[in-house]
N, CA, C, O and CB atoms as a CASP TS submission, in Angstrom:
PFRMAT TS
TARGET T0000
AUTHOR 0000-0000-0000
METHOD Language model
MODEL 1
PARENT N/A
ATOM      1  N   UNK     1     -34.039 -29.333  -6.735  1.00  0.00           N
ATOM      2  CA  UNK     1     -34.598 -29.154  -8.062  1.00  0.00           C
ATOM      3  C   UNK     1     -33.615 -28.350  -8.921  1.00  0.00           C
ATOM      4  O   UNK     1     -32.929 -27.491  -8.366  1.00  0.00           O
ATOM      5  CB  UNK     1     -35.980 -28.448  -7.988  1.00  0.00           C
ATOM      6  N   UNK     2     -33.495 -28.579 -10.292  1.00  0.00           N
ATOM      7  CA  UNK     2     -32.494 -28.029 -10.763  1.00  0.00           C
ATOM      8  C   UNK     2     -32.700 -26.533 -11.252  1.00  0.00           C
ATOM      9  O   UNK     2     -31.753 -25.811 -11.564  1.00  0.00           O
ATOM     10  CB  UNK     2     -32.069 -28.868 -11.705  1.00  0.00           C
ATOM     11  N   UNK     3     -33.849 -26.193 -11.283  1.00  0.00           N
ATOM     12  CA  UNK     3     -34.249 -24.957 -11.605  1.00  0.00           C
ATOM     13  C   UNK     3     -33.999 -23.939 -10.566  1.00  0.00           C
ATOM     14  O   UNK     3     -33.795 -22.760 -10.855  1.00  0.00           O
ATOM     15  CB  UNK     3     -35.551 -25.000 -11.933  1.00  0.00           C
ATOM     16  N   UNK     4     -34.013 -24.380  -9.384  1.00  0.00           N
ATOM     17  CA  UNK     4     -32.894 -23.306  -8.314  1.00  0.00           C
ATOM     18  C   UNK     4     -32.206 -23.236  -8.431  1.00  0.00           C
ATOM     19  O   UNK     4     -31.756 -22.510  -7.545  1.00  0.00           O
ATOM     20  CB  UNK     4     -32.513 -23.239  -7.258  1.00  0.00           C
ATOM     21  N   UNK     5     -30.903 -23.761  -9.580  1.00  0.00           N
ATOM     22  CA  UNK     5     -29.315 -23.939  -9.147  1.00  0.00           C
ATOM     23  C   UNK     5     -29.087 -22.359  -9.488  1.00  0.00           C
ATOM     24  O   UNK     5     -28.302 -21.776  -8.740  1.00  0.00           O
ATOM     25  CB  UNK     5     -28.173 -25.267 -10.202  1.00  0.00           C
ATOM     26  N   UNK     6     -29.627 -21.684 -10.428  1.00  0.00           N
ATOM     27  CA  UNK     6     -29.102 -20.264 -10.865  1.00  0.00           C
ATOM     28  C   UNK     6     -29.017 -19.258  -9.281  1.00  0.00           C
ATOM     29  O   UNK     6     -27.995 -18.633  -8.996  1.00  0.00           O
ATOM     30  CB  UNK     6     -30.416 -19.494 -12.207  1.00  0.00           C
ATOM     31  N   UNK     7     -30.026 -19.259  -8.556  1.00  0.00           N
ATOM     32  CA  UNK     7     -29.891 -18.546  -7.406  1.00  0.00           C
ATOM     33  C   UNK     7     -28.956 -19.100  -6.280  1.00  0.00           C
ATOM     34  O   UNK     7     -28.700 -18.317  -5.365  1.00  0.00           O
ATOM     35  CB  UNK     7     -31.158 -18.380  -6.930  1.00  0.00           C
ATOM     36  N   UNK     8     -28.391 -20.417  -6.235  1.00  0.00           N
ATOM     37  CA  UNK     8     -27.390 -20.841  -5.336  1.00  0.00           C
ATOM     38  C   UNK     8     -26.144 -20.230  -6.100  1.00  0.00           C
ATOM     39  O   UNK     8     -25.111 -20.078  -5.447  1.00  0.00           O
ATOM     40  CB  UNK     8     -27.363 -22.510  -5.077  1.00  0.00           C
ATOM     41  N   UNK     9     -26.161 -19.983  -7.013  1.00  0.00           N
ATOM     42  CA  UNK     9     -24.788 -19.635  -7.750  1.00  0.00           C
ATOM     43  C   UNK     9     -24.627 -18.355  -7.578  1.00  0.00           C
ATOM     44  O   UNK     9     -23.510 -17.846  -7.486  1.00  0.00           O
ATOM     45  CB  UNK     9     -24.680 -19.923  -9.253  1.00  0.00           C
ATOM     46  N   UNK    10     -26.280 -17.363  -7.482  1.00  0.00           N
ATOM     47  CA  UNK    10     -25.869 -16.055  -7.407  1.00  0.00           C
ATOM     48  C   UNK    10     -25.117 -16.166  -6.014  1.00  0.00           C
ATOM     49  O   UNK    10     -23.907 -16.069  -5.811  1.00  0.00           O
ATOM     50  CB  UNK    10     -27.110 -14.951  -7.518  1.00  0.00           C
ATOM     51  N   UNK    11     -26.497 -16.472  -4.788  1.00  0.00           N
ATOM     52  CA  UNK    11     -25.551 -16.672  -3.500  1.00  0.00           C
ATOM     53  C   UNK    11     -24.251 -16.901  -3.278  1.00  0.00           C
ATOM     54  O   UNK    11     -23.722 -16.510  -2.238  1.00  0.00           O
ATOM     55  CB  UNK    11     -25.863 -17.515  -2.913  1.00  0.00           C
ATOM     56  N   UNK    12     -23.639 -17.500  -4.140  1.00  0.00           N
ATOM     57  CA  UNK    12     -22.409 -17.821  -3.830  1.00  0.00           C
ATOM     58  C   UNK    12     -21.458 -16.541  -4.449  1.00  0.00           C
ATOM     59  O   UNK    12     -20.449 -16.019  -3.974  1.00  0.00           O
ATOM     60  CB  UNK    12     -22.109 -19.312  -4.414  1.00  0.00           C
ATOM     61  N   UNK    13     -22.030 -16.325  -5.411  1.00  0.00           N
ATOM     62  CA  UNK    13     -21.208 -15.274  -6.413  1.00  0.00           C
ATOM     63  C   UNK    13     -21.183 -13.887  -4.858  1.00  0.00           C
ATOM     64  O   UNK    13     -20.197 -13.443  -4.270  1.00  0.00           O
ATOM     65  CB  UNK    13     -22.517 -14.669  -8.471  1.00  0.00           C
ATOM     66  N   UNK    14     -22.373 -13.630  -4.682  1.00  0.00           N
ATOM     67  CA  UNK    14     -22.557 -12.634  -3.433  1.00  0.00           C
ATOM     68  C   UNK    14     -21.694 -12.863  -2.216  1.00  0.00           C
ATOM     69  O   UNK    14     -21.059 -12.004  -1.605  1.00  0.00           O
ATOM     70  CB  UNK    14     -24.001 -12.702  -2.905  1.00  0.00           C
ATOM     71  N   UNK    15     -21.748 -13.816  -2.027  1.00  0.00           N
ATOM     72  CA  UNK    15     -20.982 -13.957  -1.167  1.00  0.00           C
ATOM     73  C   UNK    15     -19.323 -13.566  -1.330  1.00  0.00           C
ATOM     74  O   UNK    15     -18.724 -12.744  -0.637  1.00  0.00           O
ATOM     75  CB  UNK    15     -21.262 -15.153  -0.901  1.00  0.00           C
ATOM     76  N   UNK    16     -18.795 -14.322  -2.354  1.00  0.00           N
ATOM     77  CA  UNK    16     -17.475 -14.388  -2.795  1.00  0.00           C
ATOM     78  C   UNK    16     -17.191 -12.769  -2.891  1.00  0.00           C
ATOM     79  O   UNK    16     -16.250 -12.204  -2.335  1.00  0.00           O
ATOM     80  CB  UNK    16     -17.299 -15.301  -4.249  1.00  0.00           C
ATOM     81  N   UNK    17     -17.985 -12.267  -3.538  1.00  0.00           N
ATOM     82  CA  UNK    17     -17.554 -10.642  -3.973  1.00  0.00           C
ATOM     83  C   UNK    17     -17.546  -9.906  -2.229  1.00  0.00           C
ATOM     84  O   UNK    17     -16.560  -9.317  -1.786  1.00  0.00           O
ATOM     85  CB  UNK    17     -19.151  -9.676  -5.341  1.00  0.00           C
ATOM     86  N   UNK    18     -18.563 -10.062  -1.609  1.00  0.00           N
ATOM     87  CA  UNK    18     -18.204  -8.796  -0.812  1.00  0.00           C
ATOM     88  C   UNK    18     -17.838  -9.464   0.229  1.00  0.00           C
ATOM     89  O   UNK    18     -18.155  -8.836   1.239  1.00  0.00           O
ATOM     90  CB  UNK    18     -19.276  -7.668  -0.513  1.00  0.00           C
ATOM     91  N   UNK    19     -17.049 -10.955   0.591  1.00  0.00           N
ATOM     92  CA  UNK    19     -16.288 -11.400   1.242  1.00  0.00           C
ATOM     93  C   UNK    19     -14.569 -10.560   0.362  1.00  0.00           C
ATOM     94  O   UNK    19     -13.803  -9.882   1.046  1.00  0.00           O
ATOM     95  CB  UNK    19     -16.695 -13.148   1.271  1.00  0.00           C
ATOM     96  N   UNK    20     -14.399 -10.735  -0.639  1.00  0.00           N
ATOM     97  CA  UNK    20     -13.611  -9.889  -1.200  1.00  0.00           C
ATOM     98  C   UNK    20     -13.711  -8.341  -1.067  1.00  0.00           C
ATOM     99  O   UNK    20     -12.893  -7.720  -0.388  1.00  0.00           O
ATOM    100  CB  UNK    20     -13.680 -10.217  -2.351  1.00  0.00           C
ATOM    101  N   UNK    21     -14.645  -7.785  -1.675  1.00  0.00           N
ATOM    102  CA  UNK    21     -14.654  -6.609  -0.685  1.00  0.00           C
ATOM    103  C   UNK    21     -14.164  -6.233   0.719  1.00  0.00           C
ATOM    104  O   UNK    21     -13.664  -5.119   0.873  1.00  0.00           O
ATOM    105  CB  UNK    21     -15.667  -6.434  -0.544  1.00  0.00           C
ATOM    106  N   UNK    22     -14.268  -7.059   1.731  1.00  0.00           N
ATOM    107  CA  UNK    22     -14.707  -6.515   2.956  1.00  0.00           C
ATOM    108  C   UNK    22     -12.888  -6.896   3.263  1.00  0.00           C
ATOM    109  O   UNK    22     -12.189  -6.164   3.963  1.00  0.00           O
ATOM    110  CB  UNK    22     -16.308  -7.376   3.965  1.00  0.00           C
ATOM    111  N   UNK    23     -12.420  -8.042   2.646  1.00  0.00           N
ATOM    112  CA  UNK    23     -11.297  -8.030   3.025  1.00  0.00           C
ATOM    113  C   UNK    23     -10.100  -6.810   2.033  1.00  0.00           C
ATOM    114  O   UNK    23      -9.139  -6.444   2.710  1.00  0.00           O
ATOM    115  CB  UNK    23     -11.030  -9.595   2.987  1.00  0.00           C
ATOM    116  N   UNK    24     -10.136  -6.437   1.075  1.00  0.00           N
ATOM    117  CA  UNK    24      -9.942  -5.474   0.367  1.00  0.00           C
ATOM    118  C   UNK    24     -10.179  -3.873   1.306  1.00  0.00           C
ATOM    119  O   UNK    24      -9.243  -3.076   1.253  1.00  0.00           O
ATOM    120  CB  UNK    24     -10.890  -5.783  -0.857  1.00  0.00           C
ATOM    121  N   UNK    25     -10.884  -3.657   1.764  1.00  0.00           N
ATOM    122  CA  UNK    25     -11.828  -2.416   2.721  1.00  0.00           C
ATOM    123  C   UNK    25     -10.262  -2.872   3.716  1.00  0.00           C
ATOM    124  O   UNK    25      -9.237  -2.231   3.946  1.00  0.00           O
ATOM    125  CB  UNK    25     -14.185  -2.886   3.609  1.00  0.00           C
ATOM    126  N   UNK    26     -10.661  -4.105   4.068  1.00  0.00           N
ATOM    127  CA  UNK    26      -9.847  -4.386   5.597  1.00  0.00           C
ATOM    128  C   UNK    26      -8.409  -4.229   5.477  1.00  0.00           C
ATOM    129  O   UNK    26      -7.724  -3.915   6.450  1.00  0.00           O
ATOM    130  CB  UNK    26     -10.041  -5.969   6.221  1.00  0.00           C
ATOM    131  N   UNK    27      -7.890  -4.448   4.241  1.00  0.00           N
ATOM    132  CA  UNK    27      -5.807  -4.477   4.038  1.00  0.00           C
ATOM    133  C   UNK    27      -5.847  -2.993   3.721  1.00  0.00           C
ATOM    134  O   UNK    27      -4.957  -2.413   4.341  1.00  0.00           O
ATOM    135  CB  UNK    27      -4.783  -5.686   2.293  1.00  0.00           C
ATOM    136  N   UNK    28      -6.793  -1.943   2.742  1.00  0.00           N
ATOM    137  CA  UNK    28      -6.474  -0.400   2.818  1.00  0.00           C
ATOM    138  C   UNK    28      -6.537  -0.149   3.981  1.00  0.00           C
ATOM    139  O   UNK    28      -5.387   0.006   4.392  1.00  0.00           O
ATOM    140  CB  UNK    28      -7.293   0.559   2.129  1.00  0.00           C
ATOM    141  N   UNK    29      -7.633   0.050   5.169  1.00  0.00           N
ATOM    142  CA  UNK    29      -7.143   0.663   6.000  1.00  0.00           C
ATOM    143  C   UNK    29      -6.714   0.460   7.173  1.00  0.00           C
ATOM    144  O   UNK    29      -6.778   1.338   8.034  1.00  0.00           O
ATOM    145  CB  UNK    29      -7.615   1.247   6.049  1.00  0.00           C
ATOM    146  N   UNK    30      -6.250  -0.629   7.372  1.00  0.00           N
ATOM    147  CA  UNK    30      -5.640  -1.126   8.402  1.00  0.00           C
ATOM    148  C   UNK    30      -3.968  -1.018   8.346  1.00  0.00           C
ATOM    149  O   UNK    30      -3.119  -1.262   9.204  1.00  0.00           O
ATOM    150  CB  UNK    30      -6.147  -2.490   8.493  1.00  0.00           C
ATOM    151  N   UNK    31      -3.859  -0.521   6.896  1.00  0.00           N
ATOM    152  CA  UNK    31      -2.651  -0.112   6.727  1.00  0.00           C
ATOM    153  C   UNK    31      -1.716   1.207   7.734  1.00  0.00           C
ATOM    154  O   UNK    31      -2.328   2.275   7.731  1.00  0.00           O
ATOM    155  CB  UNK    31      -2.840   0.208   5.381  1.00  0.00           C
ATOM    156  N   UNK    32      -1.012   1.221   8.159  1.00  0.00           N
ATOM    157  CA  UNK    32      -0.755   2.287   9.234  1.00  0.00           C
ATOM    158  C   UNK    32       0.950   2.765   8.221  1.00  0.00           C
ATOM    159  O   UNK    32       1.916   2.060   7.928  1.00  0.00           O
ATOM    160  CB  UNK    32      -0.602   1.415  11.381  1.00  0.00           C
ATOM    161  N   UNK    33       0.635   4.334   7.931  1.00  0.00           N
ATOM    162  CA  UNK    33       1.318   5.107   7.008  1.00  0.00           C
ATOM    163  C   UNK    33       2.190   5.893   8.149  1.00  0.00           C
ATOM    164  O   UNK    33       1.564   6.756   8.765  1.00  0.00           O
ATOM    165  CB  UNK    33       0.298   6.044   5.947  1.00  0.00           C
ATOM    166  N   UNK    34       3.382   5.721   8.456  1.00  0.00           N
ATOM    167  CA  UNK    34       4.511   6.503   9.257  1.00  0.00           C
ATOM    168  C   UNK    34       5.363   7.127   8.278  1.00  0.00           C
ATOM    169  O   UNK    34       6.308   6.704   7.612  1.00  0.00           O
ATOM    170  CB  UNK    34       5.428   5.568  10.220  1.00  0.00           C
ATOM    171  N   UNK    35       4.571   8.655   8.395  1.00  0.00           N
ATOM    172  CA  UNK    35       5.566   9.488   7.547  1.00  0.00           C
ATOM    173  C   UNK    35       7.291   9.858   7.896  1.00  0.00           C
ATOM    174  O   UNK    35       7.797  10.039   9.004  1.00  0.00           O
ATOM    175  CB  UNK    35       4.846  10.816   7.498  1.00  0.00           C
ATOM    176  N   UNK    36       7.893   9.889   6.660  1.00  0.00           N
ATOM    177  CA  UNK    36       9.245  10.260   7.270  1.00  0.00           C
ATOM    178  C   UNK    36       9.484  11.315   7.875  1.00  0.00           C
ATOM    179  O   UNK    36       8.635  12.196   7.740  1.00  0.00           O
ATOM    180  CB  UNK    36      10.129  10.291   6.510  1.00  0.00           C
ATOM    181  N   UNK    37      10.879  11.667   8.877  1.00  0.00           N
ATOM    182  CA  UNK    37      10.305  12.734  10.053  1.00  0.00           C
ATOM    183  C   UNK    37      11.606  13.730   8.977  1.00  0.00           C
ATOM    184  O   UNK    37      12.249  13.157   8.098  1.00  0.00           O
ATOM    185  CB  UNK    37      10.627  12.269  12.444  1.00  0.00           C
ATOM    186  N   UNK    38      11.752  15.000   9.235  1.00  0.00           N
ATOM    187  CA  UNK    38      12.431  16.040   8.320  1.00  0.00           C
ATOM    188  C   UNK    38      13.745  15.758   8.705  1.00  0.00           C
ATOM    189  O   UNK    38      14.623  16.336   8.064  1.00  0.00           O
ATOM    190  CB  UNK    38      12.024  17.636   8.501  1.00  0.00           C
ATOM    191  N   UNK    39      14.027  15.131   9.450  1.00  0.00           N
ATOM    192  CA  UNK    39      15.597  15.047   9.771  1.00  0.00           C
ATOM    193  C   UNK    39      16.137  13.702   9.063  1.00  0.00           C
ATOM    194  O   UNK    39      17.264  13.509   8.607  1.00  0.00           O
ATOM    195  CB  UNK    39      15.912  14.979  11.540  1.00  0.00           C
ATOM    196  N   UNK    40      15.385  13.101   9.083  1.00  0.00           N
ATOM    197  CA  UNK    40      15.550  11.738   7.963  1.00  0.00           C
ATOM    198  C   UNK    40      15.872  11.848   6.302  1.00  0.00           C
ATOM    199  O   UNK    40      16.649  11.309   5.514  1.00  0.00           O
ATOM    200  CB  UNK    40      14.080  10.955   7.959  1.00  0.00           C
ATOM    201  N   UNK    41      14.813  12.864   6.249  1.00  0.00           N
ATOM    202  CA  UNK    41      14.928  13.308   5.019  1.00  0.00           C
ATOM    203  C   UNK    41      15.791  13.752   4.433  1.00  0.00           C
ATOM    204  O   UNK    41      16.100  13.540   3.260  1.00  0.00           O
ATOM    205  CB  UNK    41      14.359  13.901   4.832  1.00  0.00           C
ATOM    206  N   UNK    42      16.456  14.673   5.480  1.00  0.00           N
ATOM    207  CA  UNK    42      17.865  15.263   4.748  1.00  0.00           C
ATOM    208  C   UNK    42      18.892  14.440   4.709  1.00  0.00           C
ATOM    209  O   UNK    42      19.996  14.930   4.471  1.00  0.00           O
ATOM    210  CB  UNK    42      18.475  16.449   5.382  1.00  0.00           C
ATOM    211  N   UNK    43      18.768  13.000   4.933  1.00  0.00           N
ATOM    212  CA  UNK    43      20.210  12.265   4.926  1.00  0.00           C
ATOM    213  C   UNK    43      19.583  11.535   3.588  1.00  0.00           C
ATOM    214  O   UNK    43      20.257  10.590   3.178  1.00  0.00           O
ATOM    215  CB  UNK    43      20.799  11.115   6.528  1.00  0.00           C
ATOM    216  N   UNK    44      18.500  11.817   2.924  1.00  0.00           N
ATOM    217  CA  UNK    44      18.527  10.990   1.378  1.00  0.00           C
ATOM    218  C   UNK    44      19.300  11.620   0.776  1.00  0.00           C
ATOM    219  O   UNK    44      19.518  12.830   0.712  1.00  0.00           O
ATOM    220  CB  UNK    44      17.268  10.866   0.443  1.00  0.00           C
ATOM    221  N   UNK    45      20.042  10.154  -0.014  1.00  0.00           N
ATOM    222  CA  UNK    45      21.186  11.166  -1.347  1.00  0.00           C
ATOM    223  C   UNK    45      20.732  10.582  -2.951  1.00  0.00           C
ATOM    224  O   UNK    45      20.871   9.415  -3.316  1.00  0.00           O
ATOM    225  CB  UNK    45      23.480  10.635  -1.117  1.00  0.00           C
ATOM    226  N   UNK    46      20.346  11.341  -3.514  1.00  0.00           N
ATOM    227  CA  UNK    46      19.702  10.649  -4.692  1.00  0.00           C
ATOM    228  C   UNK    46      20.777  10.158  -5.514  1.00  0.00           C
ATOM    229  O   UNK    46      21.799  10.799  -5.271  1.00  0.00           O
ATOM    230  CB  UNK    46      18.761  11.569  -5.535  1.00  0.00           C
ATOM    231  N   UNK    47      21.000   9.007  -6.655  1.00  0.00           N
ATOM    232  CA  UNK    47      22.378   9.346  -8.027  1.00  0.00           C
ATOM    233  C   UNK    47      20.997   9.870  -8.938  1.00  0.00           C
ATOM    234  O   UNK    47      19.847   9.452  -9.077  1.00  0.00           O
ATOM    235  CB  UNK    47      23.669   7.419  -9.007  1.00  0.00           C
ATOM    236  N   UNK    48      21.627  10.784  -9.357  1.00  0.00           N
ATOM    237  CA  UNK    48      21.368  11.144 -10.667  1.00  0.00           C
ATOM    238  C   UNK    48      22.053  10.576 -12.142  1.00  0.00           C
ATOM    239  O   UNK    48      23.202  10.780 -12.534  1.00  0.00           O
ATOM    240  CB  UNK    48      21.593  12.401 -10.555  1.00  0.00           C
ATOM    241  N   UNK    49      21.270  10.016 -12.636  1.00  0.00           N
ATOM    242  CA  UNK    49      22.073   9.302 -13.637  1.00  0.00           C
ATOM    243  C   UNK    49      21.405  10.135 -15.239  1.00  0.00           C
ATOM    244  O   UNK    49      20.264  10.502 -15.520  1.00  0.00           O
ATOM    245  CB  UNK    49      21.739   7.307 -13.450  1.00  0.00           C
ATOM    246  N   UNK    50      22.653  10.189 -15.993  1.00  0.00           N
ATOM    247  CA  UNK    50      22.501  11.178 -16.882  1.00  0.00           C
ATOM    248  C   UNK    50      22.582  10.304 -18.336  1.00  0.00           C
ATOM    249  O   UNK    50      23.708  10.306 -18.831  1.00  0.00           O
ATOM    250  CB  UNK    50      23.661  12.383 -16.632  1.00  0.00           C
ATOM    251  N   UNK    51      21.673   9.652 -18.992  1.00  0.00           N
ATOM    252  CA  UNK    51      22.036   8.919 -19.951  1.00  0.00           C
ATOM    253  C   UNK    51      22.578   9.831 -20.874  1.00  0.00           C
ATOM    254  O   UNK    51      22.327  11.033 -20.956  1.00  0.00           O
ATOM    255  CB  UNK    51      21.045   8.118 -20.421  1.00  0.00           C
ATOM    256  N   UNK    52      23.629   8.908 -21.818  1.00  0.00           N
ATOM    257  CA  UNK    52      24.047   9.650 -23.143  1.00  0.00           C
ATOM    258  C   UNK    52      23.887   8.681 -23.930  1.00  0.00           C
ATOM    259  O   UNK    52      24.588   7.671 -23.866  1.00  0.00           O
ATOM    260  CB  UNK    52      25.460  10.281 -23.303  1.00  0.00           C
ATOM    261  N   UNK    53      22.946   8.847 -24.783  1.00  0.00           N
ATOM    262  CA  UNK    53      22.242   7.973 -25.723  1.00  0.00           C
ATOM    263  C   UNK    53      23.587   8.517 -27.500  1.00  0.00           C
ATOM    264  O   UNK    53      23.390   8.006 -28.603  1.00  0.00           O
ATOM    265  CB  UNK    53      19.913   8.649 -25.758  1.00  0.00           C
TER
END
């Protein structure tokens, strides 16, 4: 009947979002953060670049 189609659409809309959600949730923290160790650190050499406008 066509007068249900609005609630198949929400369903779907529901779905889509916290299927997005859940995969969003899932790539932040599944992310694994390896900080740099202090001896690493000291071999960064920055350029400093000095514009002269």
């Amino acid at each position: 009947m066509p007068q249900m189609a609005p609630i198949n659409w929400l369903i779907l809309f529901l779905i889509f979002s916290m299927t997005l959600m859940i995969f969003n949730i899932l790539n932040y923290f599944c992310f694994f953060y390896s900080p740099i160790k202090s001896s690493q650190s000291n071999n960064i050499k920055f350029n400093k670049l000095n514009w002269k406008w």
